[in-house]
N, C-alpha and C positions, 0 to 999 in steps of 0.2 A: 703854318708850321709851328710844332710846339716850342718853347724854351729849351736853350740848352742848361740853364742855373736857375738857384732857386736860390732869392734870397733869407739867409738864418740869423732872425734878431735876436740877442741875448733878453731875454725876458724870464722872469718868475713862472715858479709851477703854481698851483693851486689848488690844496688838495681839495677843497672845499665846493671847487668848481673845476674840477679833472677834463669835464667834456667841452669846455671853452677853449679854444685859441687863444693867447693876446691880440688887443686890436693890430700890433704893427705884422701879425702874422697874414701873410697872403697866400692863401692855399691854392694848391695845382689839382688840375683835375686829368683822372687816367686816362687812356685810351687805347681802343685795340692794338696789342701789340703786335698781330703782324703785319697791320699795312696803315697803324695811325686813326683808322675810324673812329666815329663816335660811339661809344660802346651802347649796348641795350641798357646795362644800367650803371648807376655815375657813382662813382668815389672820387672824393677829394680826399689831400696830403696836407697837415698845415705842420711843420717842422721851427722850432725853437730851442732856445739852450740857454743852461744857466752854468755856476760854474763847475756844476758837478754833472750833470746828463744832459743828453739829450732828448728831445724829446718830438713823439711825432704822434699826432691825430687822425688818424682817417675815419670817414661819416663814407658810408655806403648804403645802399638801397636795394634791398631783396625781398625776392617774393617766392624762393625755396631754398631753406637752411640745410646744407649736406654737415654736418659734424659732431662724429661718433666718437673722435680720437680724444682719449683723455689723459694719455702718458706723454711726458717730457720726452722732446727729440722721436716720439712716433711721423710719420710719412704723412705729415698735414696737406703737403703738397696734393691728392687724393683726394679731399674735401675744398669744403672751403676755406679758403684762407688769404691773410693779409700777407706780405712780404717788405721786409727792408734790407738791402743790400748795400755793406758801406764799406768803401772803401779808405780810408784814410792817406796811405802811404803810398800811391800806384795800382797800377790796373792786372798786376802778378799775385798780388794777394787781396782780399776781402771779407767781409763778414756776411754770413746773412741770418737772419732772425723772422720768424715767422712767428703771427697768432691765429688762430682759427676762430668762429664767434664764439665757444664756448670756452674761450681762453686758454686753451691749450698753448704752449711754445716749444717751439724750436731753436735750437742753436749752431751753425759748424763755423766753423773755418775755411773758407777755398783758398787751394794754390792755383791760380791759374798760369803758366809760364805763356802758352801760346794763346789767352784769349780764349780759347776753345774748349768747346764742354768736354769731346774727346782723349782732350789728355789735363783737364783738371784732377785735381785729386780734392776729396771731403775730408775732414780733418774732424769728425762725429764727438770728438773726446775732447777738444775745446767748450767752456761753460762760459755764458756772458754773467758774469758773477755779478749782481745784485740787480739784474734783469726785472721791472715792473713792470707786467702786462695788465690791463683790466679791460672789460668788454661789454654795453650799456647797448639795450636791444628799446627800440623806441616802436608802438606800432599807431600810425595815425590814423585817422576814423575814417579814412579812404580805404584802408585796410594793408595799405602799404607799409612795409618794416624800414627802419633805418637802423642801419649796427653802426655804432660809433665805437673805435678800438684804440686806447690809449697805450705807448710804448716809451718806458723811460729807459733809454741805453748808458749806463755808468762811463765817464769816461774813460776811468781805472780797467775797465773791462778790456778795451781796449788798448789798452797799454800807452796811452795818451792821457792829456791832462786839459783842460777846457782852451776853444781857440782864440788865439788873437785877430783881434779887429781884421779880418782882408785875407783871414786863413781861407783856402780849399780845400778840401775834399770832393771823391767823387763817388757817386751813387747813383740808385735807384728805386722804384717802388713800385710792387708789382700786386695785382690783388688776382684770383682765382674763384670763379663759381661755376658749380657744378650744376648742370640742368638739364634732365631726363626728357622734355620736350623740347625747350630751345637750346638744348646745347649747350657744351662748357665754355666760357670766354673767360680770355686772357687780357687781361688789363696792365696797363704802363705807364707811370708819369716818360720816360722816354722808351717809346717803343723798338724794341731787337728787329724788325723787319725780317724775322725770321720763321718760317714753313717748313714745318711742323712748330710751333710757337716756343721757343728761347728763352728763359729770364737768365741764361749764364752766358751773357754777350756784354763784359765790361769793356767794351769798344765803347758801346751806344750809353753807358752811363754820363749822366750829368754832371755838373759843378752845382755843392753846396759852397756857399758864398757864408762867410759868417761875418756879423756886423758887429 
């Protein structure tokens, strides 16, 4: 069974070494989200924070890149794309932020009151103001791709300010690939268990743990 938290050590960025973790960082790996399987191909999450961002890592593994979208807030969701969903305050309100590999972002606001996608509402006009995406495409001599996607979330953005030792929040992390032969698969650090595949079930969201 996966983890319900994940622990978030206050550690240093580096600009110098963007696609490293810190060593006390221990990353989660996705999985199908509607029934938990091990997915066809693997992303990991490694989540950290100083006292101004957040910040989150995923290394992924593709072998056909869908992503055309090159405008802010365009329907990344459609391609490929990365996902963070954060909740801070409860499970009625949340953020979510998407990049796609060629570093496009996304930004809205959800109100969820019932949990349900049905009568959420998208809030498109909210900006996560000082929002750092970048996006580092590695191909190994196997011929295999690895997209590593780097996401610095301001805390200010969120109307928050850096947590104290034993804070929670709750969250999720969702990745999306597109494929014309095997199909599109939905990825989850905690999976929606949801048919037709869900990533707006902040029920099944996690605890970020922060240290």
């Amino acid at each position: 069974m996966w983890s319900d938290h994940i622990a978030v050590p206050r550690a240093g960025f580096s600009i110098e070494e963007p696609w490293t973790a810190p060593p006390e960082c221990e990353p989660v790996r996705l999985r199908n989200t509607v029934d938990g399987a091990a997915p066809r191909l693997a992303t990991t999450v490694a989540v950290w924070f100083d006292e101004e961002m957040l910040t989150f890592l995923f290394s992924s593994t593709d072998d056909h890149i869908v992503a055309r979208y090159t405008e802010h807030d365009a329907p990344l969701w459609e391609e490929d794309v990365v996902e963070v969903f954060l909740a801070p305050d409860g499970l009625t309100e949340y953020f979510e932020l998407e990049v796609s590999p060629n570093g496009t972002t996304f930004d809205a606001r959800i109100v969820s009151p019932d949990g349900a996608r049905a009568t959420m509402q998208t809030d498109l006009a909210w900006t996560c103001e000082g929002l750092m995406a970048a996006v580092r495409r590695a191909t190994e001599a196997t011929g295999e791709v690895t997209i590593d996607t780097v996401v610095r979330v301001p805390f200010r953005s969120l109307g928050r300010t850096a947590p104290v030792a034993g804070e929670e929040w709750r969250g999720n992390f969702f990745r999306i690939d597109r494929h014309e032969v095997h199909g599109d698969e939905y990825t989850a650090w905690r999976p929606t268990l949801r048919m037709p595949a869900d990533f707006h079930v902040p029920g099944a969201f996690g605890r970020l743990v922060f240290a």
